[in-house]
C-alpha positions in Angstrom: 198.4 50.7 178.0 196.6 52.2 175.5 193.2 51.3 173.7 192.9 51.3 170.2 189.4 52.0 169.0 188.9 50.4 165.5 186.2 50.2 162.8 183.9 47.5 164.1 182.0 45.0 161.2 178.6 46.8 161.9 177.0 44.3 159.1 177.7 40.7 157.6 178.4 42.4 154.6 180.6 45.3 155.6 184.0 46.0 154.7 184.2 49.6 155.4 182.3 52.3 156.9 182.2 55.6 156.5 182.9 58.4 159.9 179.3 60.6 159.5 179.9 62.2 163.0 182.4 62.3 165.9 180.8 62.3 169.0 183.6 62.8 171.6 187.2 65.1 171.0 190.4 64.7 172.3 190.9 65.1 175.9 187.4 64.0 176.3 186.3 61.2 179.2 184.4 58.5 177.9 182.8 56.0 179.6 182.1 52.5 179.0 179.0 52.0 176.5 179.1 55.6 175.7 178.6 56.1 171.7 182.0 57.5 170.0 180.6 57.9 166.3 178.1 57.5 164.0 179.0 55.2 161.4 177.8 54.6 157.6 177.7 51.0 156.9 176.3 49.4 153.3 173.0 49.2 155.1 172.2 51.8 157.5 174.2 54.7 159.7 174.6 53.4 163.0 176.2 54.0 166.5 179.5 53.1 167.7 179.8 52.8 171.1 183.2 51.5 173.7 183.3 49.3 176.0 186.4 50.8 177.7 186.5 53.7 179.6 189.5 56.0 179.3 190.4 59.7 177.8 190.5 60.1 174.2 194.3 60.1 173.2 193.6 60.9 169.5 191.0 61.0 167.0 193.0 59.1 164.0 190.3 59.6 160.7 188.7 62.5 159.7 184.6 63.0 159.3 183.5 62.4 155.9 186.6 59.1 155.4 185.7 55.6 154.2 187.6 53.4 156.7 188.5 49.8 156.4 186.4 47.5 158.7 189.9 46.7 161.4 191.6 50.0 161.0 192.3 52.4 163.9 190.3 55.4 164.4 191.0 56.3 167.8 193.2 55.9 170.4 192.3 56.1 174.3 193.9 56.6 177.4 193.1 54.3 180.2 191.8 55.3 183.1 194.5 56.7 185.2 197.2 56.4 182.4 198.1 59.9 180.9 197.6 60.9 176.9 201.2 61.1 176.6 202.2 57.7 178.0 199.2 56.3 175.8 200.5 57.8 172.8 203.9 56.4 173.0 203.1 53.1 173.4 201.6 53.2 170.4 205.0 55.0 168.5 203.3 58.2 168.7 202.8 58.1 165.7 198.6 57.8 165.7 197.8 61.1 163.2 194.9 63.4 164.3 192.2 64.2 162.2 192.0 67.3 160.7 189.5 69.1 163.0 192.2 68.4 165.7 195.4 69.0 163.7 195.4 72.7 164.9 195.5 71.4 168.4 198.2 69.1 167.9 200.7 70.9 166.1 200.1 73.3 169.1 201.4 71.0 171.0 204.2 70.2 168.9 202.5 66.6 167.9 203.2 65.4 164.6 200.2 65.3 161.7 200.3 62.4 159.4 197.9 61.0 157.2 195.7 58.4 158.7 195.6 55.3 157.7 193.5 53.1 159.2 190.7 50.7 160.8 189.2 45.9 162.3 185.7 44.5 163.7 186.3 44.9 167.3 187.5 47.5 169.3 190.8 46.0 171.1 193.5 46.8 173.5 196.6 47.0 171.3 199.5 44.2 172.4 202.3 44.4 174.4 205.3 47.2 172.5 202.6 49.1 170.8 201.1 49.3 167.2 203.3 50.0 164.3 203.4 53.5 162.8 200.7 53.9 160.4 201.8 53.4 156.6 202.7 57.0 154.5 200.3 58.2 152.5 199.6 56.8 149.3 200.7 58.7 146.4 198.3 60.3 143.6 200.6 59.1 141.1 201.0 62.7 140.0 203.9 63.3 141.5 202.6 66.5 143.1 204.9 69.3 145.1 203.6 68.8 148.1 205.0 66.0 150.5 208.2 63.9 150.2 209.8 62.1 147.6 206.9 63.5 145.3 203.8 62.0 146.9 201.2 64.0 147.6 199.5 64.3 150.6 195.9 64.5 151.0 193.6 63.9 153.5 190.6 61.7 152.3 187.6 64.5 153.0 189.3 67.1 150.7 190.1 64.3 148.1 186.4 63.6 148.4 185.3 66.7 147.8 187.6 67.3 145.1 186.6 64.4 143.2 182.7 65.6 143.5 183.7 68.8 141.8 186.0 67.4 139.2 189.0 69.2 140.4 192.4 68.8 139.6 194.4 68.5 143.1 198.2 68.9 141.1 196.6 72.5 141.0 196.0 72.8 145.1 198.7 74.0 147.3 198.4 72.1 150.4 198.6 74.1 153.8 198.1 71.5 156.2 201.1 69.4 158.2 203.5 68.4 156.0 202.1 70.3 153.3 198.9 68.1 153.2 196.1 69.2 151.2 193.0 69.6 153.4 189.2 70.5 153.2 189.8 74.1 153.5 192.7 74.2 151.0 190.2 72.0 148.3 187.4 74.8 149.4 189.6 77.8 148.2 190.3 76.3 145.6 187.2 75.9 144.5 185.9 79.7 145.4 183.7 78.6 148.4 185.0 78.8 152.2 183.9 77.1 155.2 181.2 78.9 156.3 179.7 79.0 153.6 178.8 74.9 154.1 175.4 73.7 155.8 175.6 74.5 159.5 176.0 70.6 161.0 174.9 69.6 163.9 177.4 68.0 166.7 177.8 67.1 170.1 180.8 69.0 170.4 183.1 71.5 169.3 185.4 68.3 167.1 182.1 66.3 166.2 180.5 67.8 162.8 179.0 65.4 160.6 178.7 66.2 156.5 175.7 66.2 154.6 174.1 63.1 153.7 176.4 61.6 151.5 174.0 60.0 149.4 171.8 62.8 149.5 169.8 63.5 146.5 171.6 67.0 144.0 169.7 70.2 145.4 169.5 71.1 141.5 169.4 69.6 138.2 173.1 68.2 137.1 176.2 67.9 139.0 177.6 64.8 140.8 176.9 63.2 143.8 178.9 60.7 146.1 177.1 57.6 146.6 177.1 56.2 150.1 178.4 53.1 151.5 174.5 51.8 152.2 173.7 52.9 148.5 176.5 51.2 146.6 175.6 47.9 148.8 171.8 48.4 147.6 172.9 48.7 144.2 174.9 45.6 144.1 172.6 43.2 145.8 169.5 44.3 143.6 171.7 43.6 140.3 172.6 40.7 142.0 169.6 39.6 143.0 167.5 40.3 139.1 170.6 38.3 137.4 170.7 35.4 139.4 167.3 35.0 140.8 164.5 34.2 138.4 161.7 36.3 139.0 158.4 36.3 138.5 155.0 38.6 139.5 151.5 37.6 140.0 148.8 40.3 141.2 145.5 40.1 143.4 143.3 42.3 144.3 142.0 42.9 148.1 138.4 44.1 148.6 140.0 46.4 151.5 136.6 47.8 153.2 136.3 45.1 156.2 139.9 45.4 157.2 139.7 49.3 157.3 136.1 49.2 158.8 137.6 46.2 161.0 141.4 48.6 161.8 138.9 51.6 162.3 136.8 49.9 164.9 139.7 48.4 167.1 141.8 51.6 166.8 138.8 53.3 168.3 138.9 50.7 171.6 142.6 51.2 171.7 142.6 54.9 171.4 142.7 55.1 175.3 145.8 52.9 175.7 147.6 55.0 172.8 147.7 52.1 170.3 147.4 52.6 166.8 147.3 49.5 164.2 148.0 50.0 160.4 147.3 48.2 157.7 151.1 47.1 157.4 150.4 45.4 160.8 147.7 43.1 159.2 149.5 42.4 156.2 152.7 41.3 158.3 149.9 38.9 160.6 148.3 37.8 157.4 151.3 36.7 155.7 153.0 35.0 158.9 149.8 32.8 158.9 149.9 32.1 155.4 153.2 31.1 155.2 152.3 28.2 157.4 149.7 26.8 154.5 152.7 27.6 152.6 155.9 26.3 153.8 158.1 26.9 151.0 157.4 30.4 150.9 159.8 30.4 154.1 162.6 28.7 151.8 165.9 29.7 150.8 167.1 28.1 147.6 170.8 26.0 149.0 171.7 24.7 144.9 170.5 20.8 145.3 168.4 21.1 147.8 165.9 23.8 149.7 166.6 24.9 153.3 162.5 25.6 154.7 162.8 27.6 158.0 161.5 26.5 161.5 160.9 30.4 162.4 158.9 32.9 160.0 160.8 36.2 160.1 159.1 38.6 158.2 161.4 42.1 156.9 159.4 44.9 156.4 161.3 47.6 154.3 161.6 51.0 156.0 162.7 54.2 153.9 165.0 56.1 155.4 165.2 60.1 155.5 167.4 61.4 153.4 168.7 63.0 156.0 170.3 60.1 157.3 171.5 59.5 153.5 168.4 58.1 152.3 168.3 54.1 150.8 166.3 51.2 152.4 166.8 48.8 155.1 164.9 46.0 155.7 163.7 45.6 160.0 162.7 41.8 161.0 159.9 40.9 162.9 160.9 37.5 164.6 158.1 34.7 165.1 155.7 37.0 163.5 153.0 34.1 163.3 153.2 33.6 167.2 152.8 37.6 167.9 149.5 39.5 167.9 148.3 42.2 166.0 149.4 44.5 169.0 153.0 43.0 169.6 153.4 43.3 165.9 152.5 46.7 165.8 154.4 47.9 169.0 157.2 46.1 167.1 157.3 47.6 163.8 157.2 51.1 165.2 159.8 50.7 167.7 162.2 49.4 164.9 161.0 52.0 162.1 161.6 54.4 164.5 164.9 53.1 165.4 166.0 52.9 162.0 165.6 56.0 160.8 167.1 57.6 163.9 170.1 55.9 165.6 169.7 52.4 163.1 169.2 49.3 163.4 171.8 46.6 164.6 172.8 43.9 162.6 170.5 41.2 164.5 167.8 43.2 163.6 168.2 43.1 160.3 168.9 39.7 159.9 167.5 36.4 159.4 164.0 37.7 157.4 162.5 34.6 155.6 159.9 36.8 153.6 159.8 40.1 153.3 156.9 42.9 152.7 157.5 46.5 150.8 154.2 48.9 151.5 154.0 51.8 149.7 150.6 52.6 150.4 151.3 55.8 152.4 152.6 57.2 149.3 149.3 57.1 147.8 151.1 54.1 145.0 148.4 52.3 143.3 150.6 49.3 141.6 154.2 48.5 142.1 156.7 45.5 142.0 159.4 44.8 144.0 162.9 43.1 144.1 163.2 39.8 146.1 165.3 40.0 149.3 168.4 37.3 149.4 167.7 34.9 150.3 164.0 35.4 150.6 161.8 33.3 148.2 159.3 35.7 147.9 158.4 39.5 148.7 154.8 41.4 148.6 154.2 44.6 146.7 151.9 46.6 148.6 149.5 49.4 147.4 147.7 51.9 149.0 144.1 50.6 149.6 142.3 53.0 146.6 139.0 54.3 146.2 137.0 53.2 142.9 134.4 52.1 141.1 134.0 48.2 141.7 131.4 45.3 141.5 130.4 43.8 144.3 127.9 41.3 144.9 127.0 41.7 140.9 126.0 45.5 141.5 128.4 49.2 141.0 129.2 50.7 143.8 132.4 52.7 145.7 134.9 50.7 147.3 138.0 50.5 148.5 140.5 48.2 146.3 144.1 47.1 147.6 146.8 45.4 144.9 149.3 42.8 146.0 151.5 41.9 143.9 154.0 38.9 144.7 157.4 38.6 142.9 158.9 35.0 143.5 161.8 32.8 143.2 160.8 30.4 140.4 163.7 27.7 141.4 161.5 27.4 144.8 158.2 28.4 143.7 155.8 28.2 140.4 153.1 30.1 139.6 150.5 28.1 141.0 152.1 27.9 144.2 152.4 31.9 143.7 148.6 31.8 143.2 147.5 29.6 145.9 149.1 31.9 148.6 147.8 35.1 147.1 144.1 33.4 147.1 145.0 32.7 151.2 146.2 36.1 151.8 143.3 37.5 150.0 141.0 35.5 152.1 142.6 36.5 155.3 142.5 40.2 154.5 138.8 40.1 153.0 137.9 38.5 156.8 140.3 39.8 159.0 138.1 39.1 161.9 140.7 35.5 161.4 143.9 37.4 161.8 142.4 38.6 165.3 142.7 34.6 166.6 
């Protein structure tokens, strides 16, 4: 019987992900485990692995389309059942993307529009899945197509939207008379080679540029990504419903560098490196404890204080991978050592900004921390994380003229600068935990015990 592969929830917010890459083409054997696809979520790009082996029957969505979190993508072949038998108990009628459609009209396979996608990746029932649902119509009751709808596959109509062109004016030379990539391409004077070489692990799997990548040049248009549109509407969501407020400290930052400086030297031998992001993340876990209701989420009559401190730390990611933010969590972070804590946040950076995090590692932060101190930023505020009471605004530690024991000298100066929910906390509360944190980071010989 054949598998149905369909568009997994990779997020507690996602509703529909977009296909960055195939990984696999038809005829291909997969194995259990094995990663199919890299998928755009609202919050990061991430893998999509099966856990069925088989043969890949056909690949249903195109790169570059936004599918609906339950819709089919793919269909396999079991192991030992043949692509034919696998297709028709499923109607035949699965459509194959367009960088397969030349193989299957070779093979005298129909080429519809695709349709679809669900949050697990299932075995279809007993008489097969239904055919997939015609393509919608433009409205524009273009040539192309039946009964005057016109067909278009969801990367050309992409494109064609970024480039403000009129589709009624594309003749369609795809099955059916479906208008495709290369049809919107000519029509807008550029061809395929012409595009960005893209990387893929085979012949089937190419991947388009970052889709929330920032315009090469000054005007023009550019798609925003599922991750980016998500960003968006929590942060206006968050400002308009979460009373903010800021208050700033200081950090006399020369004993934790002169302290970071001497330890990395004793640790140079067993390759570990600490960062100052790795003493503000011990800092605040231990602060937090002085200050329980800055691990509080605001619940309407009452506030919900949490038994675990989870601190986020916000991690760019490159704009290769479509830029935005996601925010990695650091679980028990007041039970973990500066070490731990570092070997942590480096193995989920890293796995952010590479194959992304999963959504348990995302989840569940109860405070959250946004350096931007290796950009060389002096003074910043940030946006509190839902449903975070509180995030820290981190500056690079700067050197300046300061007074220190009543006399001018050089030092190095760090800002913090905490924005908080003002239904959970006040601004003395605010105050109290930035005089803590500023004590811990002044002696950070304490964050060591």
């Amino acid at each position: 019987m054949a598998i149905e592969i369909k568009m997994p929830r990779l997020s507690d917010t996602m509703e529909a992900g977009t296909l960055v890459k195939w990984n696999v083409r038809e005829g291909d054997k997969v194995e259990a485990g094995q990663v199919l696809a890299d998928i755009e979520t609202d919050k990061a790009t991430m893998e999509m692995p099966t856990y069925d082996a088989g043969q890949v029957a056909r690949i249903i969505c195109p790169v570059g389309s936004s599918v609906a979190v339950g819709e089919t993508l793919m269909i396999l072949a079991e192991d030992g059942e043949s692509i034919e038998a696998a297709l028709k108990s499923v109607g035949g009628q699965a459509a194959p993307s367009e960088s397969t459609a030349g193989a299957a009209k070779a093979k005298g396979q129909s080429a519809r529009s695709p349709s679809g996608s669900t949050a697990t990746m299932a075995k279809s029932a007993p008489g097969g899945a239904s055919a997939a649902p015609p393509p919608s119509s433009n409205g524009a009751g273009g040539e192309n197509g039946s009964a005057g709808r016109m067909l278009v596959s969801p990367l050309a109509r992409r494109i064609a939207e970024e480039n403000d062109l009129d589709l009624r004016t594309v003749k369609g030379s795809g099955p059916q008379g479906r208008i495709i990539k290369r049809d919107v391409l000519a029509a807008l004077g550029q061809d395929e080679t012409s595009q960005a070489a893209r990387p893929s692990a085979s012949a089937a799997a190419v991947a388009p540029p970052p889709l929330s990548a920032p315009s090469a040049a000054l005007g023009g248009k550019v798609a925003l990504s599922n991750m980016r549109q998500t960003i968006a509407r929590r942060l206006v969501e968050s400002k308009t419903t979460i009373p903010h407020y800021q208050v700033s400290v200081s950090v006399n930052a020369d004993p934790l560098l002169d302290l970071r400086a001497t330890l990395n030297e004793q640790l140079a031998s067993q390759n570990v490196k600490l960062s100052v992001n790795d003493f503000l993340v011990r800092a605040c876990a231990l602060a937090i404890h002085q200050h329980p209701h800055f691990n509080a989420a605001w619940k309407g009559d009452s506030l919900l204080i949490g038994e675990h401190v989870n601190i986020g730390v916000a991690v760019a990611l490159p704009e290769e991978r479509g830029g935005g933010l996601v925010v990695a969590t650091l679980r028990d972070a007041d039970r973990k050592g500066l070490r731990q804590i570092s070997a942590e946040t480096k193995a989920l950076a890293d796995k952010a900004r590479s194959k992304g995090l999963s959504l348990e590692e995302m989840a569940d932060s109860t405070f959250t921390i946004s350096n931007l101190g290796m950009f060389d930023v002096d003074f910043f505020t940030a946006i509190i994380n839902p449903p975070n009471a509180a995030i820290l605004a981190v500056g690079a530690a700067m050197k300046k003229p300061v007074v220190r024991n009543d006399e001018l000298t050089i030092g190095h100066e760090m800002s913090c600068t905490l924005s908080c929910d003002h239904r959970i906390i006040d601004g003395a509360s605010g105050a109290r935990f930035l005089q803590t944190l500023k004590s811990m980071l002044e002696n950070p010989a304490t964050l060591l015990v």
